[in-house]
C-alpha angles and dihedrals in degrees: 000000000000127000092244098052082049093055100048099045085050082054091054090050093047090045101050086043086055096048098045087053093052115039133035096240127173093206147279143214137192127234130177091003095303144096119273101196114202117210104282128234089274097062139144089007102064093051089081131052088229096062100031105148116222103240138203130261096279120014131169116248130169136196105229091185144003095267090045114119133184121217131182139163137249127201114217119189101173141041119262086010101155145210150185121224116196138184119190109182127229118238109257135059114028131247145136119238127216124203114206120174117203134198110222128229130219089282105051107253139109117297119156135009106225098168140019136160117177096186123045089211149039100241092057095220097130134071090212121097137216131207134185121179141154119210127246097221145338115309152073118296127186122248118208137188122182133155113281090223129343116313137143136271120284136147119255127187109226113220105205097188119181111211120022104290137075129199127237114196145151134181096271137008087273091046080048097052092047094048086056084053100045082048095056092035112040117152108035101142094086122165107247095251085071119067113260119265123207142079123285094212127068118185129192139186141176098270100199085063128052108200105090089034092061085056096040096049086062095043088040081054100055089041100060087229133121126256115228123190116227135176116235095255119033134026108241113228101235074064100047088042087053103047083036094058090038085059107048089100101008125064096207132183120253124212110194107190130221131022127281098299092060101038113011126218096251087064094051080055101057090041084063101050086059095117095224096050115098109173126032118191131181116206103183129137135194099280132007098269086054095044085054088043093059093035077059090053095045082057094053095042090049111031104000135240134244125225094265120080129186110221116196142180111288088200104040113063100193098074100041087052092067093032089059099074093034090052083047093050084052106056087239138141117238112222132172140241135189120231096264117019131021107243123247090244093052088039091048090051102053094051086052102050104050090253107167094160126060121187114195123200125205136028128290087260084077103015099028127202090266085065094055092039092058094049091048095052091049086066097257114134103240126218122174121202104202140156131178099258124024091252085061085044084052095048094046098044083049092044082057103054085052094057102039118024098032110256121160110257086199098073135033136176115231132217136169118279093204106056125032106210095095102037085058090068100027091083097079088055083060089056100043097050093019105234120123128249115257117170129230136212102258093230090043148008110268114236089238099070090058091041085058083047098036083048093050108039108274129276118324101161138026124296118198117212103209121214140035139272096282082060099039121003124231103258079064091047094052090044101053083045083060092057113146091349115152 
């Protein structure tokens, strides 16, 4: 038997554990290549308002038809309480979900439909849906999910959140990696009379370094595409699962960034072998400013820069972690320096790619005055984007991208300040809602995060907090769900 049936059928196994540990299914079976769902544990219950059943935080639904609907019911006890309401759709069968919120009457049905979202992001390349709303009084109000026109049957798992952010988490920094992308990506096993679904960029990056991933969040952004976290010699499985599953209907291209110490050749080998990847292609240089400088140069060539670059710190990871969407926002490369002097390789690619403008993250205790004072003298208008912790750098560099490349200052997406593997990912989650990335103590929620909130409005759509327990306990993440609550 070959390693990659092995691998595959390992992969099955994996998948159906997974399943069976997530969601209450009944059971399922596939025939002709695709899903069969079987009602799920909800049914028929779920299928009328009046005896709609009050779920958990995440339950298991199907749509057995294209008239099928799912209502719940959610308990409010206080004004301007609020809520996010999530889909992700299973692979398998296709459809578009629909999210509607009702007020109830006296009676207990359906009176007025307050809220409703029937797509979880602005590029409208995913048939799951995201909801935040905050409710108007005390009471119980009706969720439902239908299809949005007429699809096809397919499972779905259901996130209730109280408060405005959800968490996205996997088992390890790669799991989590592969659990950013499967949020962004859902449903990617379409039957071939549906359109494929899926990026057409897969980017990935030694995940136990930072360097050439600060860099590849923001090229993995412009591009549209995923970042997945590898080791340098081997590809872990919840990777290969994950590429494995984006590619089912799409061939994408795969980037893998530096050079043979960060990502061996035996790894490039097995992303190759991935059936659905039909181009591998390896941007390094000789050092990690040069590999950042060529990562900058793929992006031109592909997608294009603007005149403006974002330069941080080659040997600090915080700052680069919140530079990197709002580099991507802005239409702008992310390139590397080191504390003192810029080196020859960053230098020699801004004079070649019609920069004017240069945007420095971090302090001068990463990025000194003698660095400033060399761009400037080569003629580049300097602007340096610095707080007095890296948290405060976060919040600024966000409050930027606000101001200036049009991010949304009502939503953000939260990482931990004190270790650099999540953050890395969670910038295709920016570019997906829109929000910025600010970090957060693991053990509380750092003010700053309520003083950019408390600076553009409050919270008026949902915020992700990406990573487990062991990243950011539980008390922060409770605290960043009560955002803006009454």
């Amino acid at each position: 038997m070959s390693m990659s049936v092995r691998r595959r059928i390992a992969a099955l196994i994996a998948l159906v554990f997974l399943f069976a540990m997530v969601v209450p299914v009944s059971g399922f079976a596939g025939v002709g290549g695709q899903y069969v769902h079987s009602p799920d544990d909800y049914e028929p219950l779920d299928d009328d308002p009046m005896t709609a059943p009050v779920l958990d935080e995440w339950s298991y639904h199907n749509f057995h038809n294209d008239d099928d609907e799912d209502w719940s019911i959610i308990s409010v006890d206080t004004t301007g309480q609020a809520f996010l309401l999530e889909t992700l759709g299973l692979d398998g069968r296709t459809f578009d979900s629909e999210i509607h919120v009702w007020t109830m009457d006296i009676d207990g049905d359906m009176d007025t439909d307050i809220a409703s979202n029937d797509d979880s992001d602005y590029w409208a390349d995913t048939y799951s849906s995201t909801l935040y709303w905050t409710a108007p009084g005390p009471g119980d109000y009706l969720v439902q999910v239908n299809q949005n026109s007429s699809g096809d049957s397919g499972g779905y798992l259901l996130f209730q959140g109280y408060g405005s952010t959800k968490r996205i988490d996997g088992a390890n920094r790669f799991d989590t990696a592969a659990f950013v992308s499967n949020h962004i990506w859902s449903q990617t096993t379409m039957p071939e009379s549906y359109d494929p679904n899926g990026p057409d960029t897969i980017v990935v990056a030694n995940g136990l370094d930072f360097a050439d991933a600060l860099a590849g969040a923001n090229f993995a952004m412009q591009m549209d595409g995923v970042l997945l976290l590898t080791k340098a010699g081997a590809l872990p499985f919840e990777t290969w699962m994950e590429i494995d599953r984006l590619t089912h209907s799409v061939s994408a291209k795969v980037y893998v960034l530096g050079g043979t110490g960060a990502i061996g050749a035996s790894t490039m080998k097995e992303l190759g072998d991935i059936e659905g990847v039909n181009y591998i292609e390896r941007v390094s240089g000789a050092d990690r400013y040069a590999t950042a400088a060529a990562i900058a140069t793929e992006l031109d060539d592909e997608d294009g820069v603007g005149t403006t670059a974002f330069i941080v710190s080659g040997m600090a990871w915080a700052d680069g972690l919140a530079a990197g969407p709002v580099a991507a926002f802005n239409d702008s490369a992310l390139l590397m320096s080191e504390a003192n002097d810029v080196p020859t390789v960053t230098m020699d690619w801004l004079a070649d790619n019609g920069i004017t403008d240069v945007v420095l993250v971090g302090g001068t205790g990463v990025l000194s005055a003698a660095v400033e004072t060399e761009l400037t003298g080569a003629g580049y208008t300097v602007e340096r984007i610095a707080g007095s912790t890296r948290y405060e750098t976060a919040q600024m560099v966000a409050q930027w991208g606000v101001d200036n490349a049009g991010m949304d200052g009502d939503s953000a997406i939260f990482a931990s300040g004190a270790n650099f593997p999540d953050g890395l990912v969670a910038g295709t989650i920016c570019w997906w809602n829109g929000g910025p990335l600010l970090l957060t103590k693991p053990g509380m929620m750092s003010p700053e995060i309520t003083d950019f909130f408390d600076d553009n409005g409050g919270v008026d759509d949902p915020c992700y907090l990406v990573g487990g327990e062991a990243a950011v306990s539980a008390p922060t993440y409770w605290d960043l769900q009560d955002l803006w609550m009454p």
